[in-house]
C-alpha positions in Angstrom: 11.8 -11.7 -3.9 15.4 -12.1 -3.1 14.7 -9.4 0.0 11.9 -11.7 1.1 13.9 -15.1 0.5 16.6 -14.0 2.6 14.1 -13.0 5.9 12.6 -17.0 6.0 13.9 -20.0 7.7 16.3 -22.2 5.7 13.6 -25.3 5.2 10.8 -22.7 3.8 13.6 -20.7 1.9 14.1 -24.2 0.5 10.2 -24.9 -0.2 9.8 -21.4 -2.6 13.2 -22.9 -4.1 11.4 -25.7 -6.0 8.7 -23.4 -6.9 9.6 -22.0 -11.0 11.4 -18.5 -11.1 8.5 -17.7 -13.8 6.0 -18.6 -10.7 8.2 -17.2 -7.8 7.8 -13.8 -9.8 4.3 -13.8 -9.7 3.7 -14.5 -5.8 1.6 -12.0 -4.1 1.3 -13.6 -0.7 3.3 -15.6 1.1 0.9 -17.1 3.9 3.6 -19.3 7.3 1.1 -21.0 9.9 2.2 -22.9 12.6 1.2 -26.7 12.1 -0.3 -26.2 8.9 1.2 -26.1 5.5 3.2 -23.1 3.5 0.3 -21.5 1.0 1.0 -19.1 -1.5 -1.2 -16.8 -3.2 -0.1 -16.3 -7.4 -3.2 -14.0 -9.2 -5.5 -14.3 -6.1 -5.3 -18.4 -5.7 -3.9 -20.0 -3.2 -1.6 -23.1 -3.5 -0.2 -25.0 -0.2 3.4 -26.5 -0.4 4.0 -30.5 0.8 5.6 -28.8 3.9 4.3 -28.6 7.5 5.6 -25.2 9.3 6.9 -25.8 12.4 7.3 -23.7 15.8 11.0 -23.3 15.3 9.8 -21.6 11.7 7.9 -18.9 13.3 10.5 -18.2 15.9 13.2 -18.0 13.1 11.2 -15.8 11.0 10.0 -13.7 14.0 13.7 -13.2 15.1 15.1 -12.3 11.5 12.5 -9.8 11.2 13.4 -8.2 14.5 17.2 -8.5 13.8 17.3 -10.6 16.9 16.0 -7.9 18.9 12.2 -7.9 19.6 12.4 -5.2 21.9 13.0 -3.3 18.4 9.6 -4.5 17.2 7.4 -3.2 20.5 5.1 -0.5 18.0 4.8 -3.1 14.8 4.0 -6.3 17.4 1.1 -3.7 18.5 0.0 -2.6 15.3 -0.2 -6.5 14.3 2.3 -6.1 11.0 6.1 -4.9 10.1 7.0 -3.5 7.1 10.2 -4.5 5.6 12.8 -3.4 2.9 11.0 -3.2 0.1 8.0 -2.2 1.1 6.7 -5.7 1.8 4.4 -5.8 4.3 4.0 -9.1 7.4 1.1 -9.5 9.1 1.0 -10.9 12.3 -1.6 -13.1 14.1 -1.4 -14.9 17.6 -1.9 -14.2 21.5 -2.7 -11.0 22.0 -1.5 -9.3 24.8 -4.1 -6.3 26.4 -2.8 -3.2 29.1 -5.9 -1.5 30.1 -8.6 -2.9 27.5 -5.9 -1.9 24.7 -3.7 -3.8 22.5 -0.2 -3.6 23.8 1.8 -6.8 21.5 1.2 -10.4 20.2 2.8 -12.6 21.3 3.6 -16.3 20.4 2.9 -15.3 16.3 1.9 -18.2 14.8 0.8 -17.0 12.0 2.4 -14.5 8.7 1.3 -12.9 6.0 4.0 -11.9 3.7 2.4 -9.5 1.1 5.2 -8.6 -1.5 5.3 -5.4 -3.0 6.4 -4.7 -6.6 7.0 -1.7 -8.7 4.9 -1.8 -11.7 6.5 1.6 -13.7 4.4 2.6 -16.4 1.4 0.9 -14.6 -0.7 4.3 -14.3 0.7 5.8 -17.3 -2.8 5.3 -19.4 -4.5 6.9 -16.9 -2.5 10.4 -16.8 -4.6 11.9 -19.8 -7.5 11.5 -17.2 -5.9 12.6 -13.9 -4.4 15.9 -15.0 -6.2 18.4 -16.9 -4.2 21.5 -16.7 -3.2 20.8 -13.2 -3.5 17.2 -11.4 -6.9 16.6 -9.9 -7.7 15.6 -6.6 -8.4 12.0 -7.2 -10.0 9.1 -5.1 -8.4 5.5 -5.5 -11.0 2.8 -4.2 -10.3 -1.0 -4.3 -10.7 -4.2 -2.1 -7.6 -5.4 -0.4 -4.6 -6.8 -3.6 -6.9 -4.8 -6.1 -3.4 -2.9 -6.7 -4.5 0.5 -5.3 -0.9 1.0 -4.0 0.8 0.1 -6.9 -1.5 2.4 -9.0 -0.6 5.1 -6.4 3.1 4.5 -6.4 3.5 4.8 -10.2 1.2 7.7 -9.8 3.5 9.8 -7.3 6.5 9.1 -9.9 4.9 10.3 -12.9 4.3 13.7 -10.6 7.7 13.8 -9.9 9.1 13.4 -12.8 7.0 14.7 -15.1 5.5 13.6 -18.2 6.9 14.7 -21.5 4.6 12.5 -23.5 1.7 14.9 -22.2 4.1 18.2 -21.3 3.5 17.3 -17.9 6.0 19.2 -15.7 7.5 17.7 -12.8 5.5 18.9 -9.7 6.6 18.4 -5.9 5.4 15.5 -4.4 4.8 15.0 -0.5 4.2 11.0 0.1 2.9 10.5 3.7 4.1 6.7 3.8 2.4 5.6 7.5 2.9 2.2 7.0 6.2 2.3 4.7 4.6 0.4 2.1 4.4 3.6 -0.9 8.2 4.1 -0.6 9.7 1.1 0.4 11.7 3.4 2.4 15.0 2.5 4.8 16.1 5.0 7.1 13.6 7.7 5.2 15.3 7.2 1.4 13.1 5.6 -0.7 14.4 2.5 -1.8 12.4 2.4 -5.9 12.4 4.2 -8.6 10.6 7.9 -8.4 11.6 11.2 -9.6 13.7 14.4 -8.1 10.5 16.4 -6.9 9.6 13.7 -4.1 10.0 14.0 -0.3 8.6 11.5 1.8 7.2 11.1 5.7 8.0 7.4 6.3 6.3 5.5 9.2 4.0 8.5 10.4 0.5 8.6 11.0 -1.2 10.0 8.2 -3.6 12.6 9.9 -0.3 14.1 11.5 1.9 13.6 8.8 0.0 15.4 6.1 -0.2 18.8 8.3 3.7 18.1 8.6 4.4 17.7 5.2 2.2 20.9 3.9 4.0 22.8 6.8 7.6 21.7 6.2 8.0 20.6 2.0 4.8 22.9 0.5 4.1 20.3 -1.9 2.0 20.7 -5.3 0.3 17.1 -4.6 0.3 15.1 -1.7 -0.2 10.9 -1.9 -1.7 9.5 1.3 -2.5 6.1 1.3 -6.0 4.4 3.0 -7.6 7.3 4.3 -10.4 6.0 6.7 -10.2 7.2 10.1 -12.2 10.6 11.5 -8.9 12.3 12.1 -7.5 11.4 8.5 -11.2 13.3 7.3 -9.9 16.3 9.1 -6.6 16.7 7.6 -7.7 16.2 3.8 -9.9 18.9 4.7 -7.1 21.3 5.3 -5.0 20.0 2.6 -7.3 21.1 0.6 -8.2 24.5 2.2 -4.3 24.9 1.7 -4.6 24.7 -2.0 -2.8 21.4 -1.8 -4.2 18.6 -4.8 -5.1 15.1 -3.3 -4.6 10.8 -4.4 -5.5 8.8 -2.3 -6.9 5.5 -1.8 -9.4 3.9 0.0 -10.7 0.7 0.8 -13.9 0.0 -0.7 -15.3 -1.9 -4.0 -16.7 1.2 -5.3 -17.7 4.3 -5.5 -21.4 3.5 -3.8 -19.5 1.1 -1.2 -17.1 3.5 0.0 -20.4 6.6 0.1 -21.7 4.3 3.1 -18.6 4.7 5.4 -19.3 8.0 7.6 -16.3 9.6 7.2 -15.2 9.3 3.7 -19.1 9.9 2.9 -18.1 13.5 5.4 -15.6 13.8 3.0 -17.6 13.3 -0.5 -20.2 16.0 0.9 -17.9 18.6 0.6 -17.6 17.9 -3.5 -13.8 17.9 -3.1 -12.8 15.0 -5.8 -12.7 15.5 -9.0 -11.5 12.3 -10.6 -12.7 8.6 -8.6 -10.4 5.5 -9.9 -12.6 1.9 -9.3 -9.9 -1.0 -9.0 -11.5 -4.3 -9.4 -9.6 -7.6 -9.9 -10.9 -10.0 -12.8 -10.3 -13.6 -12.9 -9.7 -13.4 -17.0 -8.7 -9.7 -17.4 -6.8 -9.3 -14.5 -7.3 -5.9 -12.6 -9.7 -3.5 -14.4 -10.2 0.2 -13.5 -12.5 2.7 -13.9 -12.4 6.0 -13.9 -15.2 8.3 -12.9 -15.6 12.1 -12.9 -16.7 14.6 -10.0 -20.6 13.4 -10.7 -19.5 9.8 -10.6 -20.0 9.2 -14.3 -17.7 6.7 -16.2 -15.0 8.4 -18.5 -12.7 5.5 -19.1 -12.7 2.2 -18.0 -8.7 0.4 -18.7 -7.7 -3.2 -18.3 -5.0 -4.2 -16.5 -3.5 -1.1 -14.7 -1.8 -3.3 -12.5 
């Protein structure tokens, strides 16, 4: 939090003060609209500070994010979020500016969504027995938005890296194609948490691109992509795959029958390619819950708390 605390405005930095270290911890979104109060969000619920956020918040935070230099924040004000050190991720919402019917920057932000990122080591450890037999298996991660698919995936890519001794898991090369520099936590392309020697990463490139890059340039065992979706991100798993290359990934999606209704990851089921399909759903009294399914779709272990 200390990496987030020292980006805000000195009267919000002063709200999360009063908050408990034990609850500060624990914060998963950190939600600044102007006029209406500071929320935070601790295990999915939100709670509002006795604080009003003002115009001169939002143009503090904006201009600590860019360093005082918007200009240096052209590509993320068009993409609508910035991802700091850390890997913590701000989304942005407010006038949108359009150049020929497509987005070109918001401006005025008024509001942010702070979504902090945490390294959970150890957090997919249970699962390893699972996702290796012999040789890692290409292996679909699907959960709803702050199901913990990227922290699952994160913990995954060090385990590969590092190997696994517990299971005589050697450490395997690892190409992490890190579009929006939230896997990583990346500054100026060195990862900024924990993983293991074996791990090169593509920070802050498109993931269809950066996946032919990666299998060209670092022949990795296992590449990690994160929120594959898109038609030309359906193409480039393809040719991973052709190239002998295993697969993790996630996707958004609530499960296994959800995400089979989206054309292109339903293109990519057709062509039987995953072998191992991790469910990540969030419960109120167990926390998150995951389930793992094999090529058929057929449950093999279901584990609380992964994340």
């Amino acid at each position: 939090m200390e990496n987030i605390l020292s980006l805000l405005p000195k009267k919000i930095h002063e709200q999360l003060r009063s908050v408990p270290p034990a609850a500060t911890e624990k914060i998963e979104e950190l939600r600044i609209r102007v006029g209406r109060p500071l929320e935070i969000i601790i295990g999915g619920r939100p709670s509002f500070m006795p604080y009003l956020v003002s115009a001169e918040d939002a143009q503090g935070l904006l201009s600590r994010l860019s360093q005082f230099s918007l200009y240096t924040l052209e590509e993320e004000l068009k993409r609508g979020y910035i991802t700091v050190a850390g890997g913590h991720r701000v989304g942005l919402a407010g006038k949108v500016i359009l150049e020929n019917g497509a987005v070109k920057a918001i401006r005025d932000v008024s509001s942010f969504n702070i979504r902090i990122a945490r390294q959970k080591i150890g957090a997919a450890q249970g699962l390893v027995p699972y996702l290796h037999a012999g040789e890692w298996q290409h292996t679909m991660i699907i959960g709803a938005p702050q199901s913990g698919k990227t922290t699952l995936l994160r913990d995954i890519a060090r385990i590969i890296s590092g190997g696994d001794e517990r299971h005589q898991i050697q450490p395997n090369k690892v190409g992490v194609v890190d579009e929006r520099s939230e896997i990583a936590g990346a500054v100026h392309g060195v990862p900024q948490l924990e993983f293991g020697p074996r791990m090169d990463v593509l920070d802050g490139c498109p993931k269809a691109e950066g996946m032919m890059m990666m299998i060209r340039s670092m022949s990795p065992d296992v590449l990690i992509v994160d929120e594959i979706g898109r038609a030309e991100d359906t193409m480039a798993v393809l040719e991973a795959v052709n190239a002998g290359i295993k697969l993790i990934i996630t996707t958004h999606g609530h499960s296994l029958e959800d995400v089979k209704k989206r054309p292109n990851i339903a293109h990519i089921l057709e062509q039987n390619i995953f072998e191992r399909f991790i469910e990540l759903k969030r419960d109120e009294d167990k926390g998150r819950i995951s389930t793992v399914l094999d090529a058929r779709g057929q449950p093999i272990s279901r584990k609380l708390g992964v994340s």
